[in-house]
Backbone of each chain as nested JSON, in Angstrom:
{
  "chains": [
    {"id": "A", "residues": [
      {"number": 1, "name": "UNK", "atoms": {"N": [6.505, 10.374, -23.421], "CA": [7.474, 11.044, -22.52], "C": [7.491, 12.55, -22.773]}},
      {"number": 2, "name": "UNK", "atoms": {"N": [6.875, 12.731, -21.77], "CA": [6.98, 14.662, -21.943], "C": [8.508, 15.505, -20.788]}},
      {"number": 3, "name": "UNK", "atoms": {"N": [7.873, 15.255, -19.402], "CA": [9.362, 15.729, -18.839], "C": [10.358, 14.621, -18.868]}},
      {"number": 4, "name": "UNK", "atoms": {"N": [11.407, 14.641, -18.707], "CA": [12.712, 13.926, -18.232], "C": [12.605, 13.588, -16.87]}},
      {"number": 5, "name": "UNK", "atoms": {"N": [12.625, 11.941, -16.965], "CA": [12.701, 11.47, -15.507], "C": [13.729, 11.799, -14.514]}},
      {"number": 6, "name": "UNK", "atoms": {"N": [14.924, 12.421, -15.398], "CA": [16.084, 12.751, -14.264], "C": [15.707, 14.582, -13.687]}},
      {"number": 7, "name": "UNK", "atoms": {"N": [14.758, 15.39, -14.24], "CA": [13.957, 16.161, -13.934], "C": [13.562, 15.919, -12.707]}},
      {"number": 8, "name": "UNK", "atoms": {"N": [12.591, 15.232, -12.601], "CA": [11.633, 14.62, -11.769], "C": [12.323, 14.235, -10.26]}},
      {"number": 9, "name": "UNK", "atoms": {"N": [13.501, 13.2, -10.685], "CA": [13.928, 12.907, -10.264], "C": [14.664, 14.03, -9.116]}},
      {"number": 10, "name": "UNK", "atoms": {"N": [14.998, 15.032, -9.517], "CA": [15.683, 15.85, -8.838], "C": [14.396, 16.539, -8.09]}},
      {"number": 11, "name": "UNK", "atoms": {"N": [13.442, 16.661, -8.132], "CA": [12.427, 17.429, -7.89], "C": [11.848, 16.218, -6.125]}},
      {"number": 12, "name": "UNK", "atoms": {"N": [11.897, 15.151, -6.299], "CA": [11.946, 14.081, -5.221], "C": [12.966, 14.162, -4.004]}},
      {"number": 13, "name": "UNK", "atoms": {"N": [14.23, 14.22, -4.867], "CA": [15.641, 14.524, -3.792], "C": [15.478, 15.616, -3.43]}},
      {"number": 14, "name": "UNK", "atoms": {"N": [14.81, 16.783, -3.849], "CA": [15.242, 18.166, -3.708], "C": [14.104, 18.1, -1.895]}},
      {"number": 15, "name": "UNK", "atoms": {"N": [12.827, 17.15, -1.936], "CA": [11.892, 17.191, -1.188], "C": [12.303, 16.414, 0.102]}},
      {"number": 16, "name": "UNK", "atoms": {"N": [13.755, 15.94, 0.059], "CA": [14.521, 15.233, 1.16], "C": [14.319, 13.713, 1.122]}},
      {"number": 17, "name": "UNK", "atoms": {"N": [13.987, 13.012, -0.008], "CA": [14.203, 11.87, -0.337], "C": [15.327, 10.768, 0.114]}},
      {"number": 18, "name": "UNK", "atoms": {"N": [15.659, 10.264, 0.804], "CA": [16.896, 9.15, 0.957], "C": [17.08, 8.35, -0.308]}},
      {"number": 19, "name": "UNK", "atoms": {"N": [16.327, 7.464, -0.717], "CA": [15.967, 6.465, -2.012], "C": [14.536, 6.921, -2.462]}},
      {"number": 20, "name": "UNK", "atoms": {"N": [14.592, 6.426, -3.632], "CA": [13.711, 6.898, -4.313], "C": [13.413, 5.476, -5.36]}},
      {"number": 21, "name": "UNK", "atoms": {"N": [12.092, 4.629, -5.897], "CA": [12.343, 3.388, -6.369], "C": [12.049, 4.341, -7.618]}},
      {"number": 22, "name": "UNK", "atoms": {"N": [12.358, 3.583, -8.597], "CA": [12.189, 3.979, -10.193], "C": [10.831, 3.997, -10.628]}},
      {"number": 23, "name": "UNK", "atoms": {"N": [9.7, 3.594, -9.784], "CA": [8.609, 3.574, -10.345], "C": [8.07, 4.618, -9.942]}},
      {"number": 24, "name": "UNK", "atoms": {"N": [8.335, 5.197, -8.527], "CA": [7.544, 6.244, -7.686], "C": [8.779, 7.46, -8.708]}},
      {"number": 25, "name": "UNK", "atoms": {"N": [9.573, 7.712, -9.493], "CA": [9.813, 8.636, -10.052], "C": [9.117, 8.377, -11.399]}},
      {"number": 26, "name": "UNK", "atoms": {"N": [8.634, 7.362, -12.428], "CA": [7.737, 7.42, -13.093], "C": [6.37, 7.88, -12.559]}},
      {"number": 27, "name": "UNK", "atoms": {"N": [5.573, 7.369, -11.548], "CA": [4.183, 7.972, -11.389], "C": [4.333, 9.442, -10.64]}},
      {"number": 28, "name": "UNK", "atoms": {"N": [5.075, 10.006, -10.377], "CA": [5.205, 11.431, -9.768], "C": [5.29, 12.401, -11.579]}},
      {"number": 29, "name": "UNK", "atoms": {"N": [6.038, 11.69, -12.28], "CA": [6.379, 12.597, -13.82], "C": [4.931, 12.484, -14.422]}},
      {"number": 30, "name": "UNK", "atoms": {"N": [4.57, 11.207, -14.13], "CA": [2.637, 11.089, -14.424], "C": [1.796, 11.922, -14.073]}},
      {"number": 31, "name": "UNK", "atoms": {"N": [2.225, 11.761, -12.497], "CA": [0.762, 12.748, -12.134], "C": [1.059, 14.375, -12.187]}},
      {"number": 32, "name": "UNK", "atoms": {"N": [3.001, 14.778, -12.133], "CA": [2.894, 16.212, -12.697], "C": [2.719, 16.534, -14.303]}},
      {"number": 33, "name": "UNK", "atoms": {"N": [2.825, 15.38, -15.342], "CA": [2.534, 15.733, -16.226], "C": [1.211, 15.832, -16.303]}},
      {"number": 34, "name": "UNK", "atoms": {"N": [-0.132, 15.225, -15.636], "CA": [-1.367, 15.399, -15.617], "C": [-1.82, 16.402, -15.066]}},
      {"number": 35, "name": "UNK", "atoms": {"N": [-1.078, 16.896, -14.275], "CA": [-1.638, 18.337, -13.692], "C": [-1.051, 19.053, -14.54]}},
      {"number": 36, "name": "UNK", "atoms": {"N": [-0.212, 19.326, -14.961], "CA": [0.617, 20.641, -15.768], "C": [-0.519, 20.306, -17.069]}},
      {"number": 37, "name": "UNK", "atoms": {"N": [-0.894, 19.615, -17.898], "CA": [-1.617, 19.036, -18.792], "C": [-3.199, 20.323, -18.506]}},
      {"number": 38, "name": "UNK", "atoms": {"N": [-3.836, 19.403, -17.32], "CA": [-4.885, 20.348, -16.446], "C": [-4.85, 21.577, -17.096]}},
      {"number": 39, "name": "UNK", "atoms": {"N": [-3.619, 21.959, -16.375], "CA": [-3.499, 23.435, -16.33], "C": [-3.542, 24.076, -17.274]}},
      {"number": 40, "name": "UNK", "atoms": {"N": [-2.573, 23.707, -18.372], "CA": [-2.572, 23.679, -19.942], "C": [-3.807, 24.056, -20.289]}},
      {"number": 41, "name": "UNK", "atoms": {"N": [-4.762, 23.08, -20.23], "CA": [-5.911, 23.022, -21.515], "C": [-6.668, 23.934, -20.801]}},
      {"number": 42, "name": "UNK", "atoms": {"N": [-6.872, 24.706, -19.612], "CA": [-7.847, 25.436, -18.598], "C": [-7.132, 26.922, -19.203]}},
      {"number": 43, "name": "UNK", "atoms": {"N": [-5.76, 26.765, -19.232], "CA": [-5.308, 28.285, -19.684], "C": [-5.419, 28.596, -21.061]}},
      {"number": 44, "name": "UNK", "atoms": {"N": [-5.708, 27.577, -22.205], "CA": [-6.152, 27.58, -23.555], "C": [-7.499, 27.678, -23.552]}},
      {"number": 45, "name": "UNK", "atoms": {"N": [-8.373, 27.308, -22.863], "CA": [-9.965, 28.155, -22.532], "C": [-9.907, 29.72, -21.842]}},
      {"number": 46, "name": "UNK", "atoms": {"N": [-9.239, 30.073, -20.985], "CA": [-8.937, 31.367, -20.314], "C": [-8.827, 32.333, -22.054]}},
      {"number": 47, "name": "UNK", "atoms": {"N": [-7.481, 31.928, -22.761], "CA": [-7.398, 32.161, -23.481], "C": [-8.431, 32.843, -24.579]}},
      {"number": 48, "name": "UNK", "atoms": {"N": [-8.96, 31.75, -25.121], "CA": [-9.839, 31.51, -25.901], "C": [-11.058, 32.872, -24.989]}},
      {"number": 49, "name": "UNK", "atoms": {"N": [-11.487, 32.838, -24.269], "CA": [-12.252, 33.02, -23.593], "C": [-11.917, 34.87, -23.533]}},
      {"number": 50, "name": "UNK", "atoms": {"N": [-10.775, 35.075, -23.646], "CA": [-10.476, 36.198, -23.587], "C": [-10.169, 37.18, -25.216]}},
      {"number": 51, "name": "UNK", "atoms": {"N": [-10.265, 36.052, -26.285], "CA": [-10.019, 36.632, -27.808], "C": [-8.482, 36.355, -28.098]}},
      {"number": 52, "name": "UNK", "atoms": {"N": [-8.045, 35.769, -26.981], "CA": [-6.268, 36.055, -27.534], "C": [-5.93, 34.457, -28.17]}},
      {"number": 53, "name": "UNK", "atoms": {"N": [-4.956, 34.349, -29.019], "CA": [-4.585, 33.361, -29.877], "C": [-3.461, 32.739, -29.402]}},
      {"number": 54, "name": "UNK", "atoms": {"N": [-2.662, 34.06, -28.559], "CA": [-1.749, 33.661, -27.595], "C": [-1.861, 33.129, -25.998]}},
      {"number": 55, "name": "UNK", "atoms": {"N": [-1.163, 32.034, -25.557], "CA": [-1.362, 31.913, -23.913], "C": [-0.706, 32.453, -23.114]}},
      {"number": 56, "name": "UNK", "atoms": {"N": [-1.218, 33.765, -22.348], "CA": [-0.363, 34.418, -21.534], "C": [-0.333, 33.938, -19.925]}},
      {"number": 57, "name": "UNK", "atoms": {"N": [0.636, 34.665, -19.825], "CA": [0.866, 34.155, -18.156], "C": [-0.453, 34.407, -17.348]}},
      {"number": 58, "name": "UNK", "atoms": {"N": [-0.982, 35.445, -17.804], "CA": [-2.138, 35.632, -17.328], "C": [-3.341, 34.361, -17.088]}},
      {"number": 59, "name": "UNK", "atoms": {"N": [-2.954, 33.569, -18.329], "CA": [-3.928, 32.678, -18.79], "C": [-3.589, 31.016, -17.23]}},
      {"number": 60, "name": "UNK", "atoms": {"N": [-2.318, 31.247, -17.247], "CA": [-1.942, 30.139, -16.832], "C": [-2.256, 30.531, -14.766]}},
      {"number": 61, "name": "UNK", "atoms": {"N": [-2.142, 31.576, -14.8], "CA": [-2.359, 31.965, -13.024], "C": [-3.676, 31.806, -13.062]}},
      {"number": 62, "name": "UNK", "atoms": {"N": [-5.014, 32.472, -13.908], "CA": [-6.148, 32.276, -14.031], "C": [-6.565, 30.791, -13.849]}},
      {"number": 63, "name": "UNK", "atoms": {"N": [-6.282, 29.992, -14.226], "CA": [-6.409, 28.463, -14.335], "C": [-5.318, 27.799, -13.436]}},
      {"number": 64, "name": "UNK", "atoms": {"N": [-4.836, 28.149, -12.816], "CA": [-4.052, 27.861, -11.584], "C": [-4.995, 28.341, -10.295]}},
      {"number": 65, "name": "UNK", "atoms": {"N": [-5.24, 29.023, -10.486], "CA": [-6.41, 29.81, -9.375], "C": [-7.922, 29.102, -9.209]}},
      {"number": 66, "name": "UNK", "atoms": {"N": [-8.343, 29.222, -10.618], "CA": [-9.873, 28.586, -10.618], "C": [-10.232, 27.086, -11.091]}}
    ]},
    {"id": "B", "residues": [
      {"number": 1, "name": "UNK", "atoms": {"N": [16.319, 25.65, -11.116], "CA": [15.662, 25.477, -12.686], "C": [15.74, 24.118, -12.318]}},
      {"number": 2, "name": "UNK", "atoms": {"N": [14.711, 23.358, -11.921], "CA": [14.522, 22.336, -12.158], "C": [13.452, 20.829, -13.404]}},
      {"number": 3, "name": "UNK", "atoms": {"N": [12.904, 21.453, -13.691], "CA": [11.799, 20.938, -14.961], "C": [12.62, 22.309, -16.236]}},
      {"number": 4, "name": "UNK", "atoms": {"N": [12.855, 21.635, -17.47], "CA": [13.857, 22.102, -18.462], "C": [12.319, 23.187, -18.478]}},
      {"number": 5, "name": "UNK", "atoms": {"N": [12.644, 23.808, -19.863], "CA": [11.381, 25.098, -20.539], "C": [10.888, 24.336, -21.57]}},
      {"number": 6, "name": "UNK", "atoms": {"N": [11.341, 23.624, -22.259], "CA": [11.051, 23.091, -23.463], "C": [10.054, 21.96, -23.186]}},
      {"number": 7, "name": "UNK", "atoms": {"N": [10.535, 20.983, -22.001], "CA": [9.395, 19.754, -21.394], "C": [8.318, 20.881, -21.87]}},
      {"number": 8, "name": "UNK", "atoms": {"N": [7.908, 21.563, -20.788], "CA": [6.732, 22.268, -20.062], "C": [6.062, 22.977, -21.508]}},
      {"number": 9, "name": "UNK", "atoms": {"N": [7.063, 23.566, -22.427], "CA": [6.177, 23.869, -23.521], "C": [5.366, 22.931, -24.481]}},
      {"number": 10, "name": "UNK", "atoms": {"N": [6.758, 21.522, -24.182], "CA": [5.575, 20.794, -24.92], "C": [4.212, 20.524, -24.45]}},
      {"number": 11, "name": "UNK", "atoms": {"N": [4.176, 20.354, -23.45], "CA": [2.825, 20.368, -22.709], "C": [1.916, 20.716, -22.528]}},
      {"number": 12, "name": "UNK", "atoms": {"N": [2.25, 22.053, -23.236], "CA": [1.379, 23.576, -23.231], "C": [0.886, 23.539, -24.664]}},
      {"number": 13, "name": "UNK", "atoms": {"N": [1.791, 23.137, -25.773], "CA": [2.007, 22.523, -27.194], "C": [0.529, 21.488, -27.272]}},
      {"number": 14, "name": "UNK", "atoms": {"N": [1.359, 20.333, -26.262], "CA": [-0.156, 19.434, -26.845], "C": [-1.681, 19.449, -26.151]}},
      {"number": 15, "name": "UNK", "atoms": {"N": [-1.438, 20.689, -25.107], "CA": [-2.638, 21.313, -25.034], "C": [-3.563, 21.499, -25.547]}},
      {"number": 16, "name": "UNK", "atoms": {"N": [-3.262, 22.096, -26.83], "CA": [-3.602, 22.663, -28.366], "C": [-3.323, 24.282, -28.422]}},
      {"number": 17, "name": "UNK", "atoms": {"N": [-2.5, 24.876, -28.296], "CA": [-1.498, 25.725, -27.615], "C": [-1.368, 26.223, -29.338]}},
      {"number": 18, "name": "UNK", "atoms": {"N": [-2.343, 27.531, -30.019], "CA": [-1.219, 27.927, -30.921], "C": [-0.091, 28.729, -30.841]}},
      {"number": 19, "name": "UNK", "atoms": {"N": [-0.077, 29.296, -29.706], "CA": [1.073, 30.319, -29.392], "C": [1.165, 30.573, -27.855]}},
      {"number": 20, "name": "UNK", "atoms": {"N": [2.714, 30.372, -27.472], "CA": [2.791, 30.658, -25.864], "C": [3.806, 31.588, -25.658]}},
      {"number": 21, "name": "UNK", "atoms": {"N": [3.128, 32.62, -25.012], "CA": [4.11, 33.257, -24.31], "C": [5.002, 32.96, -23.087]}},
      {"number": 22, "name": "UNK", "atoms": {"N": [6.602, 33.505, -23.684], "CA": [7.629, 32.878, -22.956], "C": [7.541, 33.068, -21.136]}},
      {"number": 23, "name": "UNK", "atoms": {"N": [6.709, 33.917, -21.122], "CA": [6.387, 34.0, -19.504], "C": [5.434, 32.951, -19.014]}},
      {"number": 24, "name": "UNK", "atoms": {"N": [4.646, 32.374, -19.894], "CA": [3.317, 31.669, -19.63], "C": [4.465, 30.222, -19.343]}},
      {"number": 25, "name": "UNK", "atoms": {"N": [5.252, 29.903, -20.167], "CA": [6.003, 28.786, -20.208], "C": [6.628, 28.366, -18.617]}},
      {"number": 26, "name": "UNK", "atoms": {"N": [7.192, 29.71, -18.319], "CA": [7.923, 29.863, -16.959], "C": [6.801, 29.881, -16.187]}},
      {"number": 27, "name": "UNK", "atoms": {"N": [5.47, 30.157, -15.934], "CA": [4.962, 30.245, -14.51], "C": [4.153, 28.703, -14.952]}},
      {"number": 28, "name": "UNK", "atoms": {"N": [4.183, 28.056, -15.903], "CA": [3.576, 26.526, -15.756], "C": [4.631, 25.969, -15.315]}},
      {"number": 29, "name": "UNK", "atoms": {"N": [6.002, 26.471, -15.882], "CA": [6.828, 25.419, -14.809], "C": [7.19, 25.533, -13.905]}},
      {"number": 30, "name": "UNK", "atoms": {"N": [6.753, 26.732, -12.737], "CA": [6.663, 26.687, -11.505], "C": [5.622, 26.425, -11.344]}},
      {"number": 31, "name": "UNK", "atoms": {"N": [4.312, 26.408, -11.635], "CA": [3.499, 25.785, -10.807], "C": [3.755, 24.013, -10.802]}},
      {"number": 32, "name": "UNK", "atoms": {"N": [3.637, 23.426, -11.94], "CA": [4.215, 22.139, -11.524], "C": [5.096, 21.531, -10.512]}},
      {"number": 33, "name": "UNK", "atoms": {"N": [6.317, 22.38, -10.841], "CA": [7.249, 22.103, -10.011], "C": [6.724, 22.569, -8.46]}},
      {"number": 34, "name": "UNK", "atoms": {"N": [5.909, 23.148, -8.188], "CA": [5.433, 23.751, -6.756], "C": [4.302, 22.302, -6.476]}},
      {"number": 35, "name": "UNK", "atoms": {"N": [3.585, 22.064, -7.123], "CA": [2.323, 20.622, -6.945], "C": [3.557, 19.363, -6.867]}},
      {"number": 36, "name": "UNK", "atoms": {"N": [4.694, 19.198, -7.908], "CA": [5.289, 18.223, -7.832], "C": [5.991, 18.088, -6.219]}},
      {"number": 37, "name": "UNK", "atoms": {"N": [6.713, 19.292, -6.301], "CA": [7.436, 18.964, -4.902], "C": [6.654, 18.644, -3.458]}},
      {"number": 38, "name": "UNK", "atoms": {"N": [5.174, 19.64, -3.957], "CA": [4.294, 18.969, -2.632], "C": [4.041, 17.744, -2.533]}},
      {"number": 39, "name": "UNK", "atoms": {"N": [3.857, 17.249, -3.802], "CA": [3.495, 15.639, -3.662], "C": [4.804, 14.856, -3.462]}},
      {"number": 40, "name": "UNK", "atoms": {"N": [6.142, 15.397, -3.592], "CA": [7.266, 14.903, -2.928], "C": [6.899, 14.755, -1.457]}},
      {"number": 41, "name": "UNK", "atoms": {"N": [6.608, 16.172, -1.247], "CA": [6.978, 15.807, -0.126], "C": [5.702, 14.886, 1.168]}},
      {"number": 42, "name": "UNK", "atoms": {"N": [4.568, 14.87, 0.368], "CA": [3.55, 14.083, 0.838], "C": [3.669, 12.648, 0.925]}},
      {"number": 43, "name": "UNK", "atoms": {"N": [5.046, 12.365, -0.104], "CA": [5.353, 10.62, -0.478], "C": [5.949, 10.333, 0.737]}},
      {"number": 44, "name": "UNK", "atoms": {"N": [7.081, 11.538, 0.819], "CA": [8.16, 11.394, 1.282], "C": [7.779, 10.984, 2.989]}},
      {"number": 45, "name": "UNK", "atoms": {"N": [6.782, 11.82, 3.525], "CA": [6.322, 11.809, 5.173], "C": [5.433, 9.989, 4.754]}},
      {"number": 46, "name": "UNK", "atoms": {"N": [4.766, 9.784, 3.428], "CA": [4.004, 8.417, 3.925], "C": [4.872, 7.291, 3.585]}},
      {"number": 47, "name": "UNK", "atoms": {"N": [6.12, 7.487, 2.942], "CA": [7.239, 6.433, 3.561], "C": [7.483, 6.358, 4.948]}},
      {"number": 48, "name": "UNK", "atoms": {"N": [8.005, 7.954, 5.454], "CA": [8.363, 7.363, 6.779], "C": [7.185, 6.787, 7.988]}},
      {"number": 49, "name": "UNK", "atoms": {"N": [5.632, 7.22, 7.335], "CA": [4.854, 6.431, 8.249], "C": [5.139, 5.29, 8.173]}},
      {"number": 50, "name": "UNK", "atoms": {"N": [5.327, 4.451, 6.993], "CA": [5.314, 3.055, 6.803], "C": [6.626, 2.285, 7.198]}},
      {"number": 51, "name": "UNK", "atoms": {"N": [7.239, 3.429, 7.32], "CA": [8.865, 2.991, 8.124], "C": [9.409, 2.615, 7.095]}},
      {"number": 52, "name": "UNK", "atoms": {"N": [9.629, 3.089, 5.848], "CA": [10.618, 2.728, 4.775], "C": [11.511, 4.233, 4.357]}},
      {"number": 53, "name": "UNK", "atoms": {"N": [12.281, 3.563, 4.025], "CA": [13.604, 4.681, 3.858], "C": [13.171, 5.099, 2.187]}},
      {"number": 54, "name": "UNK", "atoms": {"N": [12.878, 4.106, 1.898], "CA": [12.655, 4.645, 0.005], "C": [11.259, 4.555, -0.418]}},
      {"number": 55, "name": "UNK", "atoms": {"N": [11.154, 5.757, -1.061], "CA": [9.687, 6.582, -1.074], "C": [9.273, 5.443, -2.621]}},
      {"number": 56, "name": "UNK", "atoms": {"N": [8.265, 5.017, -2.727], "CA": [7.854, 3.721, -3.356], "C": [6.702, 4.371, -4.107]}},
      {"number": 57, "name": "UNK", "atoms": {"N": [6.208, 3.942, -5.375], "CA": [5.082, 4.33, -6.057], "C": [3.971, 4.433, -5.237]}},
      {"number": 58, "name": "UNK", "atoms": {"N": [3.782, 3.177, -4.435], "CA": [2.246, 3.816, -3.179], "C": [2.24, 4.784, -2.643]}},
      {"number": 59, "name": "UNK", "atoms": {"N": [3.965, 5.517, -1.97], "CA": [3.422, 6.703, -1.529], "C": [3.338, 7.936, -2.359]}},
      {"number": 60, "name": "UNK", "atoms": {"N": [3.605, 7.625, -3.55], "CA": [3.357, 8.961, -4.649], "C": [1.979, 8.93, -4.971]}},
      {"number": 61, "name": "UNK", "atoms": {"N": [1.047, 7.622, -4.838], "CA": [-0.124, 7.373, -5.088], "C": [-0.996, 8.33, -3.584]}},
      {"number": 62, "name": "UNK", "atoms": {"N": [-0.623, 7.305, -2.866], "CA": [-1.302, 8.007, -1.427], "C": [-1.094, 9.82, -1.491]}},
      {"number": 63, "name": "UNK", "atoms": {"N": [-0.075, 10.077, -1.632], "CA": [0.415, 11.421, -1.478], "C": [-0.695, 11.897, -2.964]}},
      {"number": 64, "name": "UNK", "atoms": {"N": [-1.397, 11.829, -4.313], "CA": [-1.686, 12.667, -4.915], "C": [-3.113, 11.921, -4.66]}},
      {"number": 65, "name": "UNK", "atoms": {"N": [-3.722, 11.263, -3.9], "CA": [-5.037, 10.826, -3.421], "C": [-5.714, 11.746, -2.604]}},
      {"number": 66, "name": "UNK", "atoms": {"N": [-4.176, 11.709, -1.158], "CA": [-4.786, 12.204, -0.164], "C": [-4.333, 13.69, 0.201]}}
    ]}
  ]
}
């Protein structure tokens, strides 16, 4: 468990949801934790790639982009 | 503020993340939250194709397929 399903959850209602079943708010926290994940390890190569030890925002638009 | 800062760092954390900058933290959790809500709202239109009021794990599936 990385985000909070009641997170998620709000992120569904916020998209004009009526009901929402409990499973389709587990596989939505799945597949944004797999993309945010993505993104993650692409901006720790940007990183890397650039000499820095730190991940800057820079790192994360770069790998959002490409 | 919908996805907390702390989720999203862990994420960035088990990346293999030795250091994140606090801006890098904030634009991963808008981009998520920007992919999540699209795929809200991709569930949300293939419920109402299917004529159901409550958005169901298939259409979170269909919605990050298609």
């Amino acid at each position: 468990m990385k985000l909070p399903k009641a997170a998620v959850e709000r992120i569904i209602r916020n998209a004009g949801a009526e009901r929402v079943s409990s499973e389709a708010v587990e596989d939505l926290k799945e597949a944004i934790e797999e993309l945010g994940m993505e993104i993650a390890e692409d901006a720790s190569e940007m990183a890397d790639y650039a000499n820095r030890k730190t991940i800057e925002r820079e790192d994360i638009e770069m790998a959002v982009t490409y």
